[in-house]
C-alpha positions in Angstrom: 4.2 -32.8 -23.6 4.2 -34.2 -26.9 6.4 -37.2 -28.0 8.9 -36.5 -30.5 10.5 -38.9 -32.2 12.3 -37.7 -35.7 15.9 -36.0 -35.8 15.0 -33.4 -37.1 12.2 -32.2 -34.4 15.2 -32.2 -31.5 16.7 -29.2 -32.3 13.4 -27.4 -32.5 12.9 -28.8 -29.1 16.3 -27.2 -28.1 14.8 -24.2 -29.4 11.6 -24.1 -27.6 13.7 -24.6 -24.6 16.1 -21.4 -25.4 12.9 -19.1 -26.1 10.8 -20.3 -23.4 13.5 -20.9 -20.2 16.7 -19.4 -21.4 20.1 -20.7 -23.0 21.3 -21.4 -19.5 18.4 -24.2 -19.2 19.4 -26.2 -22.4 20.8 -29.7 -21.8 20.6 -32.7 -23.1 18.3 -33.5 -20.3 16.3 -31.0 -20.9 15.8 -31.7 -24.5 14.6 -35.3 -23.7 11.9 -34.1 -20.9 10.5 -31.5 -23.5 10.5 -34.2 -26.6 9.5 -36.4 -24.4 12.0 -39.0 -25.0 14.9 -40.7 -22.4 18.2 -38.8 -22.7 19.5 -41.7 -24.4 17.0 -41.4 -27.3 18.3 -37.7 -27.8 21.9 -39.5 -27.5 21.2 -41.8 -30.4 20.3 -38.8 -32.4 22.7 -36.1 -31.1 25.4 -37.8 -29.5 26.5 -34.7 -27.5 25.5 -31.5 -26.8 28.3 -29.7 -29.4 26.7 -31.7 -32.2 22.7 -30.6 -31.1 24.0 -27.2 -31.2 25.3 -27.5 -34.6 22.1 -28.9 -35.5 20.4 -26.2 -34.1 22.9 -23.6 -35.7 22.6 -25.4 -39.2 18.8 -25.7 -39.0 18.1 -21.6 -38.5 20.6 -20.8 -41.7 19.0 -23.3 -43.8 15.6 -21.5 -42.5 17.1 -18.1 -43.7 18.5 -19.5 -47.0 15.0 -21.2 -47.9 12.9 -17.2 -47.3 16.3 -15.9 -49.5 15.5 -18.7 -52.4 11.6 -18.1 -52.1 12.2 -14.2 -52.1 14.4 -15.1 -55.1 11.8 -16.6 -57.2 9.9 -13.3 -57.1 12.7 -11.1 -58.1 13.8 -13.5 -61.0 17.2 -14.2 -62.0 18.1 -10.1 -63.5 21.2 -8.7 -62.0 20.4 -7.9 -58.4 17.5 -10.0 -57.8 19.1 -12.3 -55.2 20.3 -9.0 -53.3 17.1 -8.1 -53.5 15.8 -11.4 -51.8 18.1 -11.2 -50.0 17.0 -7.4 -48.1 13.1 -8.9 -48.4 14.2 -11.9 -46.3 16.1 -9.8 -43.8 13.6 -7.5 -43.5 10.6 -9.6 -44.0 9.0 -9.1 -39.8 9.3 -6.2 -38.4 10.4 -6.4 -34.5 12.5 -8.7 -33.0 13.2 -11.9 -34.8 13.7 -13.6 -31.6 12.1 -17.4 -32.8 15.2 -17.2 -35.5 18.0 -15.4 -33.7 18.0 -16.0 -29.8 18.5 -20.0 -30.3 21.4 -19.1 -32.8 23.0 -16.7 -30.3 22.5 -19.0 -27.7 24.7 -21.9 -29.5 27.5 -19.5 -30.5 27.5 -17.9 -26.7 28.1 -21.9 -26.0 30.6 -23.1 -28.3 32.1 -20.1 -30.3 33.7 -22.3 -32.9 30.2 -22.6 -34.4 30.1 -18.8 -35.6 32.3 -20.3 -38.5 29.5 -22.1 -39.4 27.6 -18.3 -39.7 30.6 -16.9 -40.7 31.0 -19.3 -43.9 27.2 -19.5 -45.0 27.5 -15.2 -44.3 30.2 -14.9 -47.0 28.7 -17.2 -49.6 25.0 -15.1 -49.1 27.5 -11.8 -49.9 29.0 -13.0 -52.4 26.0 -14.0 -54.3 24.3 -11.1 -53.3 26.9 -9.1 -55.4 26.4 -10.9 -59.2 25.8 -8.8 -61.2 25.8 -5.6 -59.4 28.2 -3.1 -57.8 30.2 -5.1 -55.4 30.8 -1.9 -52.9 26.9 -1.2 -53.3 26.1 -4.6 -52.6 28.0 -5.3 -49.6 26.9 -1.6 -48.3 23.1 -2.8 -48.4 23.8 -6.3 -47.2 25.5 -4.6 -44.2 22.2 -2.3 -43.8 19.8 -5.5 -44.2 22.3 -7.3 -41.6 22.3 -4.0 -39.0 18.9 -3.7 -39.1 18.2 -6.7 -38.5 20.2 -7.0 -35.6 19.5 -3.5 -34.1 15.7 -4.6 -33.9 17.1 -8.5 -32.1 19.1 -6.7 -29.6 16.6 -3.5 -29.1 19.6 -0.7 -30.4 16.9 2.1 -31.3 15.7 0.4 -34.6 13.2 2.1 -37.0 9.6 1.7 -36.6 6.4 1.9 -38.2 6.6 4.1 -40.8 10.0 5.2 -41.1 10.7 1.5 -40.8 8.9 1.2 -43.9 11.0 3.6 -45.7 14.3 2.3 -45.1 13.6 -1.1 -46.4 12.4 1.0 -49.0 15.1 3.1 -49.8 17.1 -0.2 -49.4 15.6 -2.3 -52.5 16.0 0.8 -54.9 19.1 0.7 -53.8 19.5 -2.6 -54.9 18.1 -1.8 -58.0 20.1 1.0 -59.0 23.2 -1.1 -58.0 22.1 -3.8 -60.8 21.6 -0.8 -63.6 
């Protein structure tokens, strides 16, 4: 067990916890045994379980917005380029992006009032993602980036392989067309 000691670190601990035992095994006590700190250091830090979770929540959409913003700098600042990141960051591992999602869907399935936390930082990403570009063609290819992302997280028959390959494809010309 390795000691963790910085704020930041205890919600990647949470994490750990959610991927490797399950959402039902995260607590506070939990959290301590796996940083390996007392539940009172956690407490200094996180001083319940509501505000860990938002930690947790806030930490996996800055995540995503930093691959958006690095995705960005490749696209350059043209008309459509940040709905371009935007596809290349939701599309950027094929598979299940378990490591980002599961730990998010875990602290929503505990306290549903942090979905507005997704639900705000979801409307400002679609909104940006549609400078510049048609707005109806925009927010039809974030919804695609968005469903296949989440089709391949929960297993709903998502593309593969190849075929995988040519949506994401089909996807960014998309996005380019929309910006012309």
């Amino acid at each position: 067990m390795t000691r963790l000691t910085a704020r930041p670190q205890l919600p990647e601990a949470a994490n750990a916890i959610v991927m490797q035992e399950g959402a039902g095994s995260l607590t506070l006590d939990a959290v301590a045994r796996h940083a390996g700190l007392s539940k009172g250091g956690v407490l200094y830090h996180f001083p319940t379980k509501h505000a860990l979770l938002r930690a947790m929540v806030e930490g996996r959409l800055e995540e995503f917005e930093g691959a958006v913003e690095e995705a960005f700098k490749s696209e350059g600042e043209g008309p459509g380029g940040w709905l371009r990141a935007f596809i290349r960051a939701s599309t950027a591992h094929p598979g299940p992006p378990r490591e980002s999602a599961a730990p998010l869907l875990a602290a929503i399935a505990h306290d549903a009032g942090l979905l507005g936390l997704v639900q705000e930082r979801m409307a400002r990403w679609h909104l940006r993602g549609a400078e510049g570009v048609d707005p109806t063609r925009a927010r039809l290819l974030q919804l695609a980036a968005d469903g296949l992302f989440w089709s391949e997280l929960l297993g709903l028959a998502p593309p593969t392989g190849e075929a995988r390959d040519r949506v994401v494809k089909l996807m960014l010309e998309l996005a380019e067309d929309a910006a012309s």
